[in-house]
C-alpha positions as CSV (number, residue, x, y, z in Angstrom):
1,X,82.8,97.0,80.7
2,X,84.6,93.3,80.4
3,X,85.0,93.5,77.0
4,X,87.3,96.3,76.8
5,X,89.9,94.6,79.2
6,X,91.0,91.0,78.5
7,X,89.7,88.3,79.6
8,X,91.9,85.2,80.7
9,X,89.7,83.8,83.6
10,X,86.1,83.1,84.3
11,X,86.4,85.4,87.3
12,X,87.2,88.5,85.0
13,X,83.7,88.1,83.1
14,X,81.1,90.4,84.4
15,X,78.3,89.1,87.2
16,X,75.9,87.0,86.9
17,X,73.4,89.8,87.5
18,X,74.7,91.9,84.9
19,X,74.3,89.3,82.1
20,X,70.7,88.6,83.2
21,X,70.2,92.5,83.2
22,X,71.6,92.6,79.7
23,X,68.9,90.1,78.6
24,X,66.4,92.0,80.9
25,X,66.6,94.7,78.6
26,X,66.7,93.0,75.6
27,X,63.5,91.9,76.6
28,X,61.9,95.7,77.4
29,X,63.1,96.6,73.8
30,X,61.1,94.0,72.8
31,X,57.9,94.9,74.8
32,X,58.0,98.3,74.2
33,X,58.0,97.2,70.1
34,X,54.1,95.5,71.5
35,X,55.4,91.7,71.9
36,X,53.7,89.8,74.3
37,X,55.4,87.8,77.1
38,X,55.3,84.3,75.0
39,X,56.3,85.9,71.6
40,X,59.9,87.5,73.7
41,X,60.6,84.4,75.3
42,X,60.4,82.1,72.1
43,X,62.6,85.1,70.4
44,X,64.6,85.5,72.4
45,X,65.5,81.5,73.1
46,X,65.9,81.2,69.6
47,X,68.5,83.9,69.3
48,X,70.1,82.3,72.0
49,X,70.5,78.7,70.8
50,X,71.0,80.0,67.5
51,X,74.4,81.5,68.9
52,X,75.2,78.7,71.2
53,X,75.0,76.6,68.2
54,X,77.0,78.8,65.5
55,X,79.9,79.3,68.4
56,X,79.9,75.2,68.8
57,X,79.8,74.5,65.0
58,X,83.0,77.6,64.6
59,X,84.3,77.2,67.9
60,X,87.8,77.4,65.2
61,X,86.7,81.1,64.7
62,X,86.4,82.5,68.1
63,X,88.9,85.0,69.5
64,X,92.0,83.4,71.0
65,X,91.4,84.7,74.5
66,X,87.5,83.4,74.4
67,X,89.4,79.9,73.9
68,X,91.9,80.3,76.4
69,X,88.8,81.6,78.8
70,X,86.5,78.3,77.9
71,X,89.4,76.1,78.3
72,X,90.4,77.3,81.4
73,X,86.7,77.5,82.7
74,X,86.9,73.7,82.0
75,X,90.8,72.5,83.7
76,X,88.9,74.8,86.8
77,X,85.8,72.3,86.8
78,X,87.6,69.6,86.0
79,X,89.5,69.3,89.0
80,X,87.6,70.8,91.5
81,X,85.4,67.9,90.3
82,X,88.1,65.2,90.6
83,X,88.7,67.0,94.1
84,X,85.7,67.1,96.0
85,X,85.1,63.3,94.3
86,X,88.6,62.6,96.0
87,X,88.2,64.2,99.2
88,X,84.4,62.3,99.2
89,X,85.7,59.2,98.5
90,X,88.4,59.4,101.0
91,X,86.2,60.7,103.7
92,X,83.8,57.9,103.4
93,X,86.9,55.3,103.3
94,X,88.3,56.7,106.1
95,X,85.0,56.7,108.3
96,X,85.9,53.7,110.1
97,X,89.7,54.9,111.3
98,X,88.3,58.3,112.3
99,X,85.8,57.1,114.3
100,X,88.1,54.7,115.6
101,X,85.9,51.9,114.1
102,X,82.8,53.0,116.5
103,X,80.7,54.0,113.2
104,X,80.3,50.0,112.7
105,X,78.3,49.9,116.2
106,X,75.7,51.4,114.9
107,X,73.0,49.7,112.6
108,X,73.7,49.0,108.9
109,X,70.6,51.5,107.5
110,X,72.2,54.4,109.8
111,X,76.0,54.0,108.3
112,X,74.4,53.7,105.2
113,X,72.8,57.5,105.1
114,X,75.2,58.1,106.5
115,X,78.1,57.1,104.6
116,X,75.7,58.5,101.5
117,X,75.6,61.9,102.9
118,X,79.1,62.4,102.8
119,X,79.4,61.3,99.0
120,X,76.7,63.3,97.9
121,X,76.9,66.2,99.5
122,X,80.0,68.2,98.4
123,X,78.8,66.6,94.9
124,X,76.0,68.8,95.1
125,X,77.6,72.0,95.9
126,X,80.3,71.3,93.0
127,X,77.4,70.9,90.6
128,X,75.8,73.7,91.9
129,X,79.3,76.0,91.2
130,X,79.7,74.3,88.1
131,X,76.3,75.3,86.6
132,X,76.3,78.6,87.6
133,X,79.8,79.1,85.9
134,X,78.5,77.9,83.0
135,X,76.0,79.7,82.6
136,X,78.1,82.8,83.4
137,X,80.3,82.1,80.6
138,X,77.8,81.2,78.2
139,X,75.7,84.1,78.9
140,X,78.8,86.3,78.5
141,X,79.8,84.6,74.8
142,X,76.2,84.9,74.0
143,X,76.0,88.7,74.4
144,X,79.7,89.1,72.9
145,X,79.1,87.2,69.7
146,X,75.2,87.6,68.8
147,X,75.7,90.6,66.9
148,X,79.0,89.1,65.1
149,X,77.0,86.0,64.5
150,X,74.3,87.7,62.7
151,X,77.2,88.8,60.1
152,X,78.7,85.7,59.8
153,X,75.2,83.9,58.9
154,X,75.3,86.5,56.0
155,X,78.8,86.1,54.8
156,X,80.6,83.0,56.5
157,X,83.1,85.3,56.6
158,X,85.2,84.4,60.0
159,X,86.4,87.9,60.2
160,X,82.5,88.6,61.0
161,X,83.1,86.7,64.5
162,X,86.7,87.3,65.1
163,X,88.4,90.0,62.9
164,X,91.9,88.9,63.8
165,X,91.0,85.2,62.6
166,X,93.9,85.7,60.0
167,X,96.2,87.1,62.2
168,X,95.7,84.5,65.2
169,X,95.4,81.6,62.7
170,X,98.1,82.0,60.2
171,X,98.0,78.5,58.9
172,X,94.8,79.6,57.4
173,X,94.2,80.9,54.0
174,X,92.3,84.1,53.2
175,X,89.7,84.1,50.6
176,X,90.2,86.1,47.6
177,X,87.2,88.7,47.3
């Protein structure tokens, strides 16, 4: 499993597939307790954006290498975003010196869609990659921290979501019990 190896990149987290299988069996657990199809879904999107929003809210608390993962996941969208907007961009400057300025003989509406086509499309395949990793990685910090979150809504203790808090954070004082 992922969690026992470290994690430094969004390409060490498990498949997509397994994380929807995870919550595919969440959901028989559920089913075989008698819940009906509406009553799973509604529990288990709350569970879900009840975790999305206690790791947003603590995002201080999480492990070290889970911040190192989601900052990483976002330098890697970042510029393959200001990349394919470049290489777009450039492309459609360009048109008129690689087609040796025969783009401009043909009518206004057809350089148009043209022109459009090769802005938008590698902008929709980036998107496309972009959402999928994200929802890879929040899937994957979902089904790490929703037991740990459960804790930590009981004692707001960090050590309940990461119990190296103190030793990753030293600048941080420990409660006395």
């Amino acid at each position: 499993m992922a969690d026992k190896k470290e994690i430094r990149s969004i390409d060490d987290i498990p498949s997509l597939n397994e994380l929807i299988d995870k919550n595919v069996q969440k959901a028989h657990k559920l089913a075989r307790i008698g819940k009906t199809a509406m009553e799973i879904n509604s529990i288990l999107e709350t569970k879900s954006s009840i975790v999305k929003n206690c790791l947003f809210k603590n995002f201080v608390y999480l492990e070290d290498s889970d911040k190192m993962l989601i900052d990483n996941a976002c330098y890697r969208y970042l510029a393959i975003g200001i990349g394919t907007l470049s290489f777009s961009i450039g492309v459609n400057l360009g048109l008129g010196r690689i087609t040796k300025g025969k783009i401009y003989n043909y009518n206004r509406l057809w350089r148009w869609g043209f022109r459009t086509i090769l802005l938008t499309a590698p902008l929709l395949v980036f998107s496309d990659y972009a959402y999928s990793a994200y929802t890879r990685v929040s899937l994957y910090l979902e089904d790490k921290y929703s037991e740990r979150v459960k804790e930590y809504m009981k004692t707001e203790d960090p050590l309940s979501l990461n119990p190296k808090f103190y030793q990753e954070n030293p600048d941080f004082k420990q409660k006395a019990s």
